[in-house]
N, C-alpha and C positions, 0 to 999 in steps of 0.2 A: 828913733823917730817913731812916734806914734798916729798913724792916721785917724782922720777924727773925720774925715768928708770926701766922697771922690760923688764925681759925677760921670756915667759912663753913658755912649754912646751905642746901640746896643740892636743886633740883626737878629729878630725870635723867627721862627718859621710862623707862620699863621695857624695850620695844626697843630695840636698839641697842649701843654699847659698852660692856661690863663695867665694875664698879667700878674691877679688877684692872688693864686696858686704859686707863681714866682715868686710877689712881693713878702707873702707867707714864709716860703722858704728860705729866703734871704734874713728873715728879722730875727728868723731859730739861730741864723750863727752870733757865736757869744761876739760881745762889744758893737755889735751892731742896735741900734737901741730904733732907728727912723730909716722906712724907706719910701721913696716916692717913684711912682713909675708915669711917665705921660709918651702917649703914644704919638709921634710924630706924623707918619704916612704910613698904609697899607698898600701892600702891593697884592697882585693874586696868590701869591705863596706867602711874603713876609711883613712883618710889622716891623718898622723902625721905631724904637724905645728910647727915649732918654729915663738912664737910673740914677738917681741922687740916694747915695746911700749915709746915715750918719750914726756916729758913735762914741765910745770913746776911746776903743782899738780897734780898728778896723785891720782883718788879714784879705790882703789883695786877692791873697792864692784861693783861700776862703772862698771870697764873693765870686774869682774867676770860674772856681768847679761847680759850684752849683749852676751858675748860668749857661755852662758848660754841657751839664746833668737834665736840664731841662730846656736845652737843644739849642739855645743862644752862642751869639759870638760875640766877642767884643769888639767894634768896628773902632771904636777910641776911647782913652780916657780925655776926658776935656777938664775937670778941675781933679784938682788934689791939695785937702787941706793938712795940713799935719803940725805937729808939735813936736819939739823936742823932748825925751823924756825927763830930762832934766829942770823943767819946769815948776818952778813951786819950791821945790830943792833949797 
């Protein structure tokens, strides 16, 4: 299976690294080609994020550490696109 789309659900601290600075982050890792971040609600400490990430490999564990590294949790994943790799085959 190859993921090709997730969109995640996503708790930043309000201090700390920019959305801009995450979205950056995110698009360094390989097979990620598109990332979109929109910020949901601010709280006094945190931002609620939704991340739509797109590729043509997408590694979960990947996009988990870095959001992870730049202080984020994942609260959900709400889509996930994927393929089989046997497609085209």
């Amino acid at each position: 299976m190859v993921i090709k789309r997730l969109v995640l659900d996503v708790l930043k601290p309000l201090k700390g690294p920019s959305i801009v600075e995450l979205a950056q982050s995110l698009t360094e890792l390989d097979g990620v080609r598109r990332v979109s971040i929109v910020v949901n609600e601010i709280d006094v400490e945190t931002i609620t994020l939704t991340i739509t990430v797109e590729g043509e490999s997408i590694d979960f564990d990947d996009i988990r550490e870095v959001i992870e590294r730049l202080g984020g949790v994942i609260h959900s994943v709400d889509q996930v696109v994927a393929e089989s790799e046997a497609q085209g085959k």
